[in-house]
N, C-alpha and C positions, 0 to 999 in steps of 0.2 A: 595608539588607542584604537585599533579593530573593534569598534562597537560603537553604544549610543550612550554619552554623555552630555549630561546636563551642565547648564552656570550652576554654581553656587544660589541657590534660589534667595532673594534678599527682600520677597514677596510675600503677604499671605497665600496658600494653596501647595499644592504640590505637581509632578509632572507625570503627564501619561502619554503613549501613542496609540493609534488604531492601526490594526493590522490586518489585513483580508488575509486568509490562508489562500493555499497554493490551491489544495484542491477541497472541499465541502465533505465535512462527516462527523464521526464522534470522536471525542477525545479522550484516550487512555492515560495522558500525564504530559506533565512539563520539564525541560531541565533548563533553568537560570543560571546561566554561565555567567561568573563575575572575574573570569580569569584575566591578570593582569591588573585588576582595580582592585590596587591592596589600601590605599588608603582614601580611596574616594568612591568606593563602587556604591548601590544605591542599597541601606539599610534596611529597606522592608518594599515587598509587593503585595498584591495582588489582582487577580484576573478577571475580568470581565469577558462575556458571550452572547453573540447574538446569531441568529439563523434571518440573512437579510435577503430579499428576492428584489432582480435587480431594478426592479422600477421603486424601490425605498431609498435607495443611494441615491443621494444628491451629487450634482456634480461639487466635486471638491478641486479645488487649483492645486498642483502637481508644485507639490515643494522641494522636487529635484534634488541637488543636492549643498544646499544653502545650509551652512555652517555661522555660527557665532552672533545665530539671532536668535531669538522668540518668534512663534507663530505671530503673523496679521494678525490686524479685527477680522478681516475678510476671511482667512483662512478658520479662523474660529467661529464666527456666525456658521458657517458651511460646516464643519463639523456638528456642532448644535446641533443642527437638522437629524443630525442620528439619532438622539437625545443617549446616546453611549454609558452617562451616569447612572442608567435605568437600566444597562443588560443585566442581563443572572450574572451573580457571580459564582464564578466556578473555583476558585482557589483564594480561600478571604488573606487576611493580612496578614501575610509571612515574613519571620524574618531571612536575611538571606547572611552568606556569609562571605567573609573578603575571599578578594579572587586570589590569595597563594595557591602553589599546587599540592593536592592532597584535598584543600575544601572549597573549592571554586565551585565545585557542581550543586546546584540544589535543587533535591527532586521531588515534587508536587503529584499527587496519584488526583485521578478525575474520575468518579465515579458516574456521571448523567452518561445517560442513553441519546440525548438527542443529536440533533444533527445542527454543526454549528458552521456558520462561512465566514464571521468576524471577530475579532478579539481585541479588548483595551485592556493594555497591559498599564497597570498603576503603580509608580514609583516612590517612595514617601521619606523626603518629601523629593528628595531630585539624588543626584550622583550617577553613577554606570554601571552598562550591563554591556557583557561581550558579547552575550549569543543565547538566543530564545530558543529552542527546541519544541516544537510540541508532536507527541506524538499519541497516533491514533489510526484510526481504518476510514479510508473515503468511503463515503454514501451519497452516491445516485440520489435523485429525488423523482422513483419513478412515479410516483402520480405523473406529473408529466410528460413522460416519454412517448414520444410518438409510439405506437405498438407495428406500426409499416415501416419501423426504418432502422438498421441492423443497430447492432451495437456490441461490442466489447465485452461481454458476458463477465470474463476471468481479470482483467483489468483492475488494477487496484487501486484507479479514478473511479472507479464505481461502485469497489466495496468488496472487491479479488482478495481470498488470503490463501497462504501457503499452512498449508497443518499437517504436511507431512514428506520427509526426506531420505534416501537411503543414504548419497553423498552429496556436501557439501565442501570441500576440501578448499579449494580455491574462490569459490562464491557462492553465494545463496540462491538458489532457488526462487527466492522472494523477488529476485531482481528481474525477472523475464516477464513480470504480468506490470512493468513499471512505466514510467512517465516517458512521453516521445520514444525518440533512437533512440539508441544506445550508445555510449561513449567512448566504450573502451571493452577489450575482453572481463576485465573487471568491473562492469557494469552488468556484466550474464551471471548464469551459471554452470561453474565450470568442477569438474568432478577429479577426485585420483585418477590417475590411470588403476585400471585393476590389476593385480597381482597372480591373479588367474589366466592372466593372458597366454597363449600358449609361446614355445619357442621361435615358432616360425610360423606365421599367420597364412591360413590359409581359405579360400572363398569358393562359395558352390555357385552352381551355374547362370544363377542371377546377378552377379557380383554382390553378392552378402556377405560378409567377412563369418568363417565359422567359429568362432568363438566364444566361451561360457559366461553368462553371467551377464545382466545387464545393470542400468540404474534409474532412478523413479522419482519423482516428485506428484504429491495430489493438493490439488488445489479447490475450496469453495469457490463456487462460483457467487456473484456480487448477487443474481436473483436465479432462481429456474429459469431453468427455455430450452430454448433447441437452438443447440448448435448447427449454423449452414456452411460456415465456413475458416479454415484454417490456416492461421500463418505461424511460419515457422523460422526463426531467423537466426542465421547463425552467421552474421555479420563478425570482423574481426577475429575469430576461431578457422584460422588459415590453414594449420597444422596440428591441430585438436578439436575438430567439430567429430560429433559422434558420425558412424558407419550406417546407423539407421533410426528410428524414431517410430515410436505410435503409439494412438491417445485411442482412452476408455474412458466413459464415462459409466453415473449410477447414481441413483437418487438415496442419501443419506438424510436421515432427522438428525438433531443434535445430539443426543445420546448415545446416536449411532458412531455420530462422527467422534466425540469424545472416549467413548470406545476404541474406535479405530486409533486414536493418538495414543491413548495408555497402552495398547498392544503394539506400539510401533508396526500397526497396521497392519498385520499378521489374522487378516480375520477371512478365513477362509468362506463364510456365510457372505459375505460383498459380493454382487454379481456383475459382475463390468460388463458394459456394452462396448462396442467396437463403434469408435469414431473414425479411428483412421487405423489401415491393417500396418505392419511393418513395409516400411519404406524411405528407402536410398535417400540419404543427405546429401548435399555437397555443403564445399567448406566456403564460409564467406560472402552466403547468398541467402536472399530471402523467398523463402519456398510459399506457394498459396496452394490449396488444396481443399475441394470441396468434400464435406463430414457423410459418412455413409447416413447419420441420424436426418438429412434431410429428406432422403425415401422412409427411415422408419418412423420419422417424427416421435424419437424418445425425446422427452422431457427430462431434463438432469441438474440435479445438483452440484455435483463432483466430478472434476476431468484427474485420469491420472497418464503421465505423459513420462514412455520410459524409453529410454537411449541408450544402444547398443553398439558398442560395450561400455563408451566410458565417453569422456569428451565434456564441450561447452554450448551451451544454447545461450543467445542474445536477447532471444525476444518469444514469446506466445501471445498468440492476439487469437481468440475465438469470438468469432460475430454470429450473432443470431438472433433470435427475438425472444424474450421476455415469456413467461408463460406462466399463468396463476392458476391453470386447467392441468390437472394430470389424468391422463387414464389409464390409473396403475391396478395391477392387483393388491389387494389389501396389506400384504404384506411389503408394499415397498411403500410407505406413506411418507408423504411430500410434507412440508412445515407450510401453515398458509405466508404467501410474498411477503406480508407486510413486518414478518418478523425477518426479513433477509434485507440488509447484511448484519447478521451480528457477531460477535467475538464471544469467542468459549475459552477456558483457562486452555492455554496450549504449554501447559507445565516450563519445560527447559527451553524449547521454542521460542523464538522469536516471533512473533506475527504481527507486530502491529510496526508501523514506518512514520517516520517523519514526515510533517504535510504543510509547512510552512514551506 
């Protein structure tokens, strides 16, 4: 039994846990996995949410991994302190269904915008659950943020989405703006080889491979700013990291951007700025590189980061500063910050991750 089961509850009440997410933001849905609990999995849930800053948490005693009891008094006064019976609920009382396979999964949509970092998951009245899912896009809490002190712009701790792909073959895209290292070549994104490749590869005097056609990924950034700095990692990708690389950024509204994903991008009216010009990878190393936009001090919404000819990337990490000031021409207008980061219908796309 890979999950959490209750006793047979032989008590008035029923059972619940709290759960801190992984990383802090809004929540797009859940999936209640009951697989394997075909005849004891837990009949009905629902969800509880709160947005907690961390001088609310009480210290709670670390109940490790202690089997075949009930919570303490001690441990439950200390939860109390949350008053958790009192969060919004975000998914009221559903039933679930046994965990055979075919209907183990149940999935829960969340409609709230806010920004949530705890959750009490309600069981009714007790039995098991294999595996909580919740998925959604992290959000920064930049009120906060120091404004002198770089940060991770594209970062999908902060509220980074992917909305747009030429190839995906082997990995998504969405995986390079993710949590720490990276694990594995399957932890990047990694592309077809192109089919345009010539018969016999050959490179001009810079060692650039001459070759047609390259591939692209464009990503929201979590807020505007100015990008200062660039990393680029193509850790694990020994004998398929790409030949070259280089990012453009541009300030998109949502309209725009949602345009931009119905055309599969194809919008010739985008005007990319030059982040970084084309330039030499090597395989299996993590490259840094400072962004041409710290002499132009462009302000951008959108990086788009495209690899010649084909290959894998581990990681993108853009650091820069935050910026609620544009000084655009009229025609390039900025959303004010406080509506960033938010989620647009991304049709067949995938964009929103797991944050448990």
């Amino acid at each position: 039994m890979d999950g959490w089961e209750t006793r047979r509850r032989r008590t008035p009440g029923h059972d619940w846990c709290i759960i801190q997410l992984g990383i802090q933001g809004t929540i797009r849905g859940f999936d209640v996995d009951t697989a394997f609990f075909t005849g004891n999995h837990a009949p009905r849930i629902s969800i509880q949410a709160a947005c907690l800053q961390d001088e609310e948490i009480p210290d709670i005693p670390p109940r490790g991994t202690k089997l075949g009891c009930a919570a303490t008094d001690d441990e439950v006064e200390a939860i109390d302190k949350l008053e958790s019976g009192n969060w919004n609920c975000i998914v009221p009382m559903e039933e679930l269904k046994p965990g055979y396979s075919g209907s183990n999964h149940n999935y829960f949509s969340v409609s709230s915008n806010q920004r949530w970092t705890h959750l009490r998951l309600n069981i009714f009245p007790d039995g098991g659950i294999a595996r909580l899912r919740v998925y959604g896009t992290g959000q920064k809490d930049w009120s906060s943020a120091d404004p002198k002190e770089l940060v991770d712009l594209v970062s999908m701790v902060h509220g980074g989405v992917c909305v747009g792909y030429s190839n995906a073959h082997f990995g998504h895209p969405k995986n390079i703006i993710g949590i720490g290292k990276p694990k594995s070549m399957a932890d990047g994104w990694e592309t077809a080889r192109r089919l345009d490749r010539p018969p016999i590869i050959e490179a001009d005097d810079d060692g650039i491979l001459l070759v047609p056609g390259s591939e692209w990924a464009i990503f929201r950034l979590a807020h505007p700013g100015v990008v200062t700095q660039i990393e680029i990692d193509t850790h694990y990708f020994k004998g398929n990291s790409p030949d070259t690389c280089k990012l453009e950024g541009c300030v998109l509204t949502t309209p725009e951007e949602e345009e931009g994903i119905l055309q599969k991008w194809h919008l010739p009216s985008v005007k990319w700025k030059p982040l970084l010009s084309v330039t030499k990878l090597s395989s299996n190393k993590k490259h840094l590189f400072d962004s041409v936009a710290l002499q132009l001090q462009n302000v951008i919404t959108h990086v788009k980061i495209t690899i010649a000819p084909d290959g894998g990337v581990s990681r993108l990490r853009l650091r820069g500063f935050p910026s609620s000031i544009c000084l655009l021409r009229p025609s390039e207008r900025v959303l004010s910050s406080r509506r960033f980061p938010v989620i647009v219908p991304l049709r067949a796309m995938n964009s929103t991750f797991k944050i448990t």
